[in-house]
C-alpha positions in Angstrom: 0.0 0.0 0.0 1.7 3.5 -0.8 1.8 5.3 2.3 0.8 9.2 1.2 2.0 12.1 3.0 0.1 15.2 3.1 1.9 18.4 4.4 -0.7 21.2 5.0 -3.5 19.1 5.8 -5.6 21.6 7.6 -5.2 24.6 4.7 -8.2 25.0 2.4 -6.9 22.8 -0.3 -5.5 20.5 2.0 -8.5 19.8 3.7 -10.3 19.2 0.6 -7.7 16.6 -0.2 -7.5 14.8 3.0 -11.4 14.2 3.0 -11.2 12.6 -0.1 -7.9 10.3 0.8 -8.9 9.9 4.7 -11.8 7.2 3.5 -9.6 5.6 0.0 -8.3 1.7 1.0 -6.1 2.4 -1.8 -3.5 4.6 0.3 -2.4 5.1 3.7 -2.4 9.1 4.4 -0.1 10.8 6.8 -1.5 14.2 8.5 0.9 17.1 8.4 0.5 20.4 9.9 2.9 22.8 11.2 1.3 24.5 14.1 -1.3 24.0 17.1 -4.0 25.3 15.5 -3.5 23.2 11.8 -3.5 20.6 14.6 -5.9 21.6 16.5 -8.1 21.6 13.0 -6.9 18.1 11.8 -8.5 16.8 15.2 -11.3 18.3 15.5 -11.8 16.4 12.2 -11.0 12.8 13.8 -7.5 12.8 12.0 -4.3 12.1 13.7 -1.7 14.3 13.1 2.1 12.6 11.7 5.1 14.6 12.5 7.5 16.0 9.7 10.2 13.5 10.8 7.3 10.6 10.5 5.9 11.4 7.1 9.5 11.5 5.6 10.2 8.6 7.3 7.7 6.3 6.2 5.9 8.1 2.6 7.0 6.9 -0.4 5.1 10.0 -1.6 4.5 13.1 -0.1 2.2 15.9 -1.6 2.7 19.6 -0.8 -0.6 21.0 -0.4 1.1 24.8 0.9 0.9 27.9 -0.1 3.5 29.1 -3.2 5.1 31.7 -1.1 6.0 28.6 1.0 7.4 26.0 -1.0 10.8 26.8 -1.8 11.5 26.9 2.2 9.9 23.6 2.6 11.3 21.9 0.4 14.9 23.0 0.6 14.8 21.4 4.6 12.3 18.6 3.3 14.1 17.2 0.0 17.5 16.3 1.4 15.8 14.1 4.1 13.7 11.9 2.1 13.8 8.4 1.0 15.3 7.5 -2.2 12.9 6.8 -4.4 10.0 9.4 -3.2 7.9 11.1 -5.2 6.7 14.8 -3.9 3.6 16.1 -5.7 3.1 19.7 -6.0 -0.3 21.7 -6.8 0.6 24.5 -8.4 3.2 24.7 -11.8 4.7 28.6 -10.1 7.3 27.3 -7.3 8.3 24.2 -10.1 9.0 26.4 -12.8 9.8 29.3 -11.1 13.0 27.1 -9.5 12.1 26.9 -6.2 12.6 22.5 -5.9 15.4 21.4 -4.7 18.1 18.8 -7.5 17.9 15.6 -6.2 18.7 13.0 -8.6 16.8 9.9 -7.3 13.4 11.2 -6.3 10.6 12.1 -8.5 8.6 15.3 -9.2 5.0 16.2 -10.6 2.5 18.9 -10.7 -0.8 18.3 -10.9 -3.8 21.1 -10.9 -7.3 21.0 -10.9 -9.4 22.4 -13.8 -12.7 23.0 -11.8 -16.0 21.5 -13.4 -16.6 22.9 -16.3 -19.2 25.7 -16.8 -20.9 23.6 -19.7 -21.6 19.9 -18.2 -24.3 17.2 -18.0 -24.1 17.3 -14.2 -28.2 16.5 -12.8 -27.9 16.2 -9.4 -28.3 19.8 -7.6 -25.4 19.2 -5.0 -23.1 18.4 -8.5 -24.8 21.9 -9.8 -23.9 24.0 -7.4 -20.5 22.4 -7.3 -17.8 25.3 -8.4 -14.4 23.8 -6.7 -15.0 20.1 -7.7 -15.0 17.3 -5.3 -19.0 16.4 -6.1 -19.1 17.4 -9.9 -16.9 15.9 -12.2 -13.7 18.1 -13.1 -10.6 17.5 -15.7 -6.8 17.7 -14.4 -3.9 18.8 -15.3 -0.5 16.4 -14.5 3.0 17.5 -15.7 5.6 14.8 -14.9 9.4 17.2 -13.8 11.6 14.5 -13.0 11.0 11.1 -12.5 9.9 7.8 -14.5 6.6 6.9 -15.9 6.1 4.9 -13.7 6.5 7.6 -11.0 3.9 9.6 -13.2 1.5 6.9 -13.2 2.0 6.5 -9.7 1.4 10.5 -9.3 -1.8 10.2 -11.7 -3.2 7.6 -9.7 -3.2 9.6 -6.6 -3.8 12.9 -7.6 -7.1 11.4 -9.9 -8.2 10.2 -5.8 -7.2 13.6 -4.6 -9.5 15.7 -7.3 -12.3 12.8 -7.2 -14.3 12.3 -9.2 -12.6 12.9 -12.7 -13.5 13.4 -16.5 -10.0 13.7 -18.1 -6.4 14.1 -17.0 -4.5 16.0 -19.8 -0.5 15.1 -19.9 1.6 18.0 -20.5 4.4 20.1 -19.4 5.0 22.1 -16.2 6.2 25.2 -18.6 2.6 24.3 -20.6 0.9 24.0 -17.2 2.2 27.8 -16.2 1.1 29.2 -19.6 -2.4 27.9 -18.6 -1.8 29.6 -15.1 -1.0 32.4 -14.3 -0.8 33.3 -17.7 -4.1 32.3 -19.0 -6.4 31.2 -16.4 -5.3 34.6 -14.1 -3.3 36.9 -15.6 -5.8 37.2 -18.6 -9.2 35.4 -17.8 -9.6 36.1 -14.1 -8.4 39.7 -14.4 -11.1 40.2 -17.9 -13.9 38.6 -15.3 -13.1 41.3 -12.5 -13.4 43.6 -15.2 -16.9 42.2 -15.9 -18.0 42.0 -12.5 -16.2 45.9 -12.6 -18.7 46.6 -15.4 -21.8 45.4 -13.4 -21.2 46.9 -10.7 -20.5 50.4 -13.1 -24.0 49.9 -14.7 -25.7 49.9 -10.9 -23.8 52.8 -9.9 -25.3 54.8 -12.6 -28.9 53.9 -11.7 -29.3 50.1 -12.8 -31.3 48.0 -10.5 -28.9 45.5 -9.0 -30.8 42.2 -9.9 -31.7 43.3 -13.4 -27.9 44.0 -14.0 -27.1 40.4 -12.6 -30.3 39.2 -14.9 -29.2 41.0 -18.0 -25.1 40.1 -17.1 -25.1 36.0 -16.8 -27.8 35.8 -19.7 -25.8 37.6 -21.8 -22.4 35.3 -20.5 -23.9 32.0 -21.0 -25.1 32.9 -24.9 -21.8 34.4 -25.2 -20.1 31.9 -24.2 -22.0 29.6 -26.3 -21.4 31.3 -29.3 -17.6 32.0 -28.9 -17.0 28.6 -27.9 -19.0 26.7 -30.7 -21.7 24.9 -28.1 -24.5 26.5 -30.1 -24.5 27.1 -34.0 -24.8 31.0 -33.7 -22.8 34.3 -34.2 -22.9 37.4 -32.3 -25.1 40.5 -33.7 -24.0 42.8 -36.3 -24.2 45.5 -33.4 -22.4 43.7 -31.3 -19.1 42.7 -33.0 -18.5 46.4 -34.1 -19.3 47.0 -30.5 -16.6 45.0 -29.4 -14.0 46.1 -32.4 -14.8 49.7 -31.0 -13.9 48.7 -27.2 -10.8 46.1 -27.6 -8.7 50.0 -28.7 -9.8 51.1 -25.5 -10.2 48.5 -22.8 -7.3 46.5 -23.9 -3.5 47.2 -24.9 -2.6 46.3 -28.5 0.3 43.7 -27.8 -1.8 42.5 -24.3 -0.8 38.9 -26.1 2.8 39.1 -24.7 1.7 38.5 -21.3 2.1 34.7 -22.5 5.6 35.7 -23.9 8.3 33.1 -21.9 10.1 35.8 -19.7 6.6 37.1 -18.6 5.7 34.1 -17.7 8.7 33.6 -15.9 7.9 37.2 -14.2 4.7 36.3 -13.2 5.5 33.0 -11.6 8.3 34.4 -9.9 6.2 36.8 -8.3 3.5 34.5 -6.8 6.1 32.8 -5.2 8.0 35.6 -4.2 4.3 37.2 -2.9 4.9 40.7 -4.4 3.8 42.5 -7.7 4.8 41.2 -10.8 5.7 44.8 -11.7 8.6 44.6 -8.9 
């Protein structure tokens, strides 16, 4: 049986994690927090805490479930002392590529992330519905193998398809791939376009717009949208509205906004997550 070790088993994420692996016959999970009250936490939840020195002791794989700003700490005191042979798990792709892991020759690392369930789905049940994280509705993952084998990936799949339960898809690719998809994508362009819309919303009630017909009009108009621009229905937008949009890209947007995704970008934005300051800096 693979003895899993989960360090930050009391966070947000890790909690999430350590609900689905604390009932799995498939693995035995080590509880790691650093901390009375992560402690505290992970009893009041019926787990028993594992010391540091117990989890790299006995795991032969041990997922970090801490925050970026975090990681290149931990693992510079946690690498050297493990097993040979280990394979340590990351959830995010900024401390990986942004060269915060430790070389270590004979021990494996991957980077998995969740994609969330996606906004179009054939989920019925209402708890699956109203599901954003995943965990009840179905979601896709992300896996990037760093160093190892393939059977070390495997290995890492097979746990991290537990961890993110239940699954659609988990999509192979790269750890530089997986940062182009976030920060880059996901937050330095989506989430920050999505503020802007919730921005614009908020704009519209300011200026006299009753607040529910705003929120009506607004997530009508996103899920037809989306529809359209993402080929789920057979329909373009209005005449009106594409020389609408040609008119605002010159002034909401910056012409060469594209080279957010260029490699040193990237690069800068990963650096500052794990760093925890402005990627201006």
């Amino acid at each position: 049986m693979n003895t899993v070790a989960l360090f930050g088993a009391a966070g947000k994420i890790g909690s999430r994690i350590s609900e689905k692996l604390r009932d799995d016959p498939t693995f035995r999970t080590l509880y790691v927090e650093a901390g009375e009250a992560g402690l505290a936490r992970l009893r009041d939840r019926g787990l028993t805490p594992s010391s540091g020195e117990e989890a790299m002791g006995e795991a032969d794989t041990i997922v970090l479930a801490i925050p970026d700003t975090l990681i290149g700490t931990v693992a510079a005191d946690l690498v050297p002392q493990l097993r040979s042979g280990t394979l340590v798990i990351l959830l995010d792709p900024a401390a990986p590529h942004g060269g915060e892991l430790p070389e270590r020759k004979d021990i494996a690392y991957l980077c998995v992330h969740p994609c969330h369930p996606p906004i179009v789905n054939d989920e019925v049940e209402p708890e699956a519905r109203a599901d954003f994280w995943g965990g009840v509705a179905r979601q896709n993952l992300v896996c990037a193998l760093i160093q190892g084998t393939e059977e070390d990936y495997a290995r890492g799949e097979r746990i991290s398809r537990a961890m993110f339960a239940p699954i659609l898809n988990v999509h192979r690719i790269t750890v530089e791939q997986m940062a182009i998809l976030e920060p880059a994508m996901a937050e330095t362009v989506i989430l920050t376009c999505m503020v802007v819309m919730r921005e614009a919303i908020e704009e519209a009630i300011a200026r006299g717009v009753p607040r529910q017909v705003a929120y009506d009009f607004a997530l009508g108009h996103m899920r037809v949208n989306l529809g359209i621009l993402f080929g789920y229905i057979d329909a373009e937008v209005s005449e009106g509205a594409k020389l609408a949009v040609e008119h605002a890209k010159k002034s909401v947007f910056q012409p060469d906004w594209k080279k957010v995704f260029e490699p040193e970008n990237v690069i800068a934005q990963v650096r500052a997550i794990v760093e925890g300051r402005s990627a201006k800096r």
